[in-house]
DSSP file (Angstrom, degrees, kcal/mol; ACC not computed):
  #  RESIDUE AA STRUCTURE BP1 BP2  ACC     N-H-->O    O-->H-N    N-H-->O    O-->H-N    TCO  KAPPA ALPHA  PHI   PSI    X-CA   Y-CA   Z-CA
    1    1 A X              0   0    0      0, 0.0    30,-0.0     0, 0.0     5,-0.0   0.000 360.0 360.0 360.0 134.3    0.2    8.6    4.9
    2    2 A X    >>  -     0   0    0      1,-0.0     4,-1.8     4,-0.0     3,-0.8  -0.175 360.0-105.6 -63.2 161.3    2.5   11.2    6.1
    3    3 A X  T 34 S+     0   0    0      2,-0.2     4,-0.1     1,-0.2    -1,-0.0  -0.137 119.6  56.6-124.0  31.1    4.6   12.7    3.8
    4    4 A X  T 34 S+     0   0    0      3,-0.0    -1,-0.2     2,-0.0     0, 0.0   0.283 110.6  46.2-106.3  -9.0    7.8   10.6    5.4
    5    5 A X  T <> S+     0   0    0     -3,-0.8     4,-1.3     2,-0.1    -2,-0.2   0.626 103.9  58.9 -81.1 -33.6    5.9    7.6    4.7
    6    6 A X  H  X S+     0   0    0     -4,-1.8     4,-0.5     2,-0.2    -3,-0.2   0.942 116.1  34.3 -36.8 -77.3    5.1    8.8    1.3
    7    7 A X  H  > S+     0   0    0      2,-0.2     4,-0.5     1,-0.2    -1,-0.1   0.478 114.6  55.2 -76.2 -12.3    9.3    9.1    0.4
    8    8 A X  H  > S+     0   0    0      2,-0.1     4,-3.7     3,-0.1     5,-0.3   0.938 111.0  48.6 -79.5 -58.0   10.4    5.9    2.6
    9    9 A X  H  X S+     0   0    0     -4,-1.3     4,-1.0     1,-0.3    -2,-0.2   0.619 115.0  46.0 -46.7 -43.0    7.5    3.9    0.3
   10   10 A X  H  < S+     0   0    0     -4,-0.5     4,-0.4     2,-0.2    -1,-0.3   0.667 114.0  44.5 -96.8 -30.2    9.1    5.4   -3.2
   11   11 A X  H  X S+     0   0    0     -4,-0.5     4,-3.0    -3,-0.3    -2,-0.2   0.908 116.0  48.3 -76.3 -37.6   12.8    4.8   -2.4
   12   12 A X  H  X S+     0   0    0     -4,-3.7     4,-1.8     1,-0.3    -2,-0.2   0.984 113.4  43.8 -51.6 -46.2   12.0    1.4   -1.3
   13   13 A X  H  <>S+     0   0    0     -4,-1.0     5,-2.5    -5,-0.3    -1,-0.3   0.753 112.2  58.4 -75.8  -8.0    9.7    0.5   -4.4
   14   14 A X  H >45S+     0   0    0     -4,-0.4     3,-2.8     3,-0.2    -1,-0.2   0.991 105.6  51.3 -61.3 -65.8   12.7    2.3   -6.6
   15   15 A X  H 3<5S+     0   0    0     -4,-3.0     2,-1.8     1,-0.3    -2,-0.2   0.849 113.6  41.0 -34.8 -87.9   15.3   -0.3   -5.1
   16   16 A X  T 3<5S-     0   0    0     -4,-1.8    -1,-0.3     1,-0.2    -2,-0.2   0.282 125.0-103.9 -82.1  30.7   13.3   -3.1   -5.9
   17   17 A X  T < 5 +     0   0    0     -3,-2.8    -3,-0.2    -2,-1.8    -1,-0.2   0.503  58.6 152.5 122.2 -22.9   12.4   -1.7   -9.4
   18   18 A X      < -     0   0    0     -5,-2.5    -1,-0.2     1,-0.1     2,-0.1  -0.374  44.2-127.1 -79.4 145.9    9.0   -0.4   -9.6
   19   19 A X     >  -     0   0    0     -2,-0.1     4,-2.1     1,-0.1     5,-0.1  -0.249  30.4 -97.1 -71.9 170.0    8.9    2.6  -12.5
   20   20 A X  H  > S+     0   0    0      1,-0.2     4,-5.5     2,-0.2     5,-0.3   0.953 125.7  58.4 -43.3 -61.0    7.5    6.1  -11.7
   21   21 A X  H  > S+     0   0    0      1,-0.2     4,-0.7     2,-0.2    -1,-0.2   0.913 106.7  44.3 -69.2 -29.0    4.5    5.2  -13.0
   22   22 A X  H  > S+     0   0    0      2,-0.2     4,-0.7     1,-0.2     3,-0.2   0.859 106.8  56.5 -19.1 -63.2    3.9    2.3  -10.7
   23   23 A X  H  X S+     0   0    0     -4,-2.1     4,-4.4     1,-0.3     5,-0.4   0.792 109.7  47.6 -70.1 -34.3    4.8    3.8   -7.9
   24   24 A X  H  X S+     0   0    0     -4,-5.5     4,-0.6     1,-0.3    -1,-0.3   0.703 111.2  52.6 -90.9   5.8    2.0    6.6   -8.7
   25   25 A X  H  < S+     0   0    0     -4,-0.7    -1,-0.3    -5,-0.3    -2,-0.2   0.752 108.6  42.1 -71.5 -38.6   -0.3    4.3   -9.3
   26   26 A X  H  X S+     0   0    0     -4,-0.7     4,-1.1    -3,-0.2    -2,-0.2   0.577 116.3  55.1 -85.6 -41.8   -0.2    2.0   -6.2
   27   27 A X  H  X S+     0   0    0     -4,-4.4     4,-2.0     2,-0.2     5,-0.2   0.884 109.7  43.9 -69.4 -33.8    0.1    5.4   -4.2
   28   28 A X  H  X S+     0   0    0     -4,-0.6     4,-1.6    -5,-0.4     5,-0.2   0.908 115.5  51.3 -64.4 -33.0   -3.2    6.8   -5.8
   29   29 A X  H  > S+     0   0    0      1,-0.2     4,-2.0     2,-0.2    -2,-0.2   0.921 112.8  46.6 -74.9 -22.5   -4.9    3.2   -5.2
   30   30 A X  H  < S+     0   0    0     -4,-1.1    -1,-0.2     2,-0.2    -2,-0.2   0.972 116.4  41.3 -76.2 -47.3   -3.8    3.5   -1.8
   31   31 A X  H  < S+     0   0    0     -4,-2.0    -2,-0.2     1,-0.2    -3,-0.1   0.917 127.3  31.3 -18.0 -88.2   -5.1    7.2   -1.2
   32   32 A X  H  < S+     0   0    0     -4,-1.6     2,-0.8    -5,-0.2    -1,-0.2   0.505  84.6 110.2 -36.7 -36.9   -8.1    6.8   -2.9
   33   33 A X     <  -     0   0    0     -4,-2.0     2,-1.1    -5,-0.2    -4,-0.0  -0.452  43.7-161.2 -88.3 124.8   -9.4    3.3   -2.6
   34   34 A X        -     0   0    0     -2,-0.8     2,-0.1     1,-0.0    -1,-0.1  -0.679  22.0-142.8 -69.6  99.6  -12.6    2.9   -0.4
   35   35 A X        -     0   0    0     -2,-1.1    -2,-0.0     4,-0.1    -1,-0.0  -0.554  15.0-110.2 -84.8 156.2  -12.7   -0.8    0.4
   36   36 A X     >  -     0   0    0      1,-0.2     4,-1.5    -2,-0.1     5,-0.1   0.210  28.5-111.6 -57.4-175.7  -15.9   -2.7    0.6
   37   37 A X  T  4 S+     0   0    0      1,-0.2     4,-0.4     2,-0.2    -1,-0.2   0.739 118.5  56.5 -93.7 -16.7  -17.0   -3.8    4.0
   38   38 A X  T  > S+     0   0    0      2,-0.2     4,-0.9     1,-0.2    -1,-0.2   0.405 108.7  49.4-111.7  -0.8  -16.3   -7.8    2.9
   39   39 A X  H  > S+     0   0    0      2,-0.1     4,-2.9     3,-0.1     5,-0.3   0.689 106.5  54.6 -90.8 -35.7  -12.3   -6.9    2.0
   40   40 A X  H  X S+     0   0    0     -4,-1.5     4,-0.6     1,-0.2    -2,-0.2   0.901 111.3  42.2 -65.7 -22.9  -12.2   -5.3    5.2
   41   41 A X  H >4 S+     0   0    0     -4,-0.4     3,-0.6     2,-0.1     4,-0.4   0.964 116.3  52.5 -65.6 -46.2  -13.5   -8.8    6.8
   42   42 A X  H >X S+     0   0    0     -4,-0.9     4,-4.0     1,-0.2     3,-0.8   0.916 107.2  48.1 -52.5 -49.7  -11.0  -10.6    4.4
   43   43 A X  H 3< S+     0   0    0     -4,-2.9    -1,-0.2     1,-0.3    -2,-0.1   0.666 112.4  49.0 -71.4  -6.1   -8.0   -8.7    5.3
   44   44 A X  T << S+     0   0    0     -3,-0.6     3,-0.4    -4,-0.6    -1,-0.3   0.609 115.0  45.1 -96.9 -11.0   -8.6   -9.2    9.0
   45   45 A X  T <4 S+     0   0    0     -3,-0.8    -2,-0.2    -4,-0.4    -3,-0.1   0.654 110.0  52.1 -81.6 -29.1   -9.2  -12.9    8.6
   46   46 A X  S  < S+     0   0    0     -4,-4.0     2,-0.4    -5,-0.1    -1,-0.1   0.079  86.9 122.6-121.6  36.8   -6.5  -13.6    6.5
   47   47 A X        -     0   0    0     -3,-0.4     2,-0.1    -5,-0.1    -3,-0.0  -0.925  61.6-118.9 -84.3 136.1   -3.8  -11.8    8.9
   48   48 A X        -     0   0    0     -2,-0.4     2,-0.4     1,-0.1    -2,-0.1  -0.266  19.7-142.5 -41.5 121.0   -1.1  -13.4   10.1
   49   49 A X        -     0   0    0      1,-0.1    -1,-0.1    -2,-0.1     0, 0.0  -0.854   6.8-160.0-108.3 140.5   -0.5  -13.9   13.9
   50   50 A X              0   0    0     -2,-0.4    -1,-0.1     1,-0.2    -2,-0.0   0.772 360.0 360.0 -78.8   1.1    3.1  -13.7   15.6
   51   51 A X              0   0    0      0, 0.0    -1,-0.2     0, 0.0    -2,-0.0   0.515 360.0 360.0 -79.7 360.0    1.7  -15.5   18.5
């Protein structure tokens, strides 16, 4: 993530609420999490299409 994606991501989750510590929590999982090869299947099966 770019470090303008970073501060668009933290003002949004502010608005709707999320504490400090949320926010840096959900940014570390994001940063950090390797997913396995069978979420990476899930999350392309179980996108949406506008078409």
């Amino acid at each position: 993530m770019t470090n303008k994606e970073t501060s668009n991501i933290i003002l949004r989750l502010r608005e709707i609420g999320w504490t400090d510590t949320e926010i840096n929590d959900f940014i570390l999982f994001i940063e950090t999490h390797n997913p396995t090869e069978s979420e990476v299947k899930n999350s392309k099966t179980n996108t949406k299409s506008d078409t």
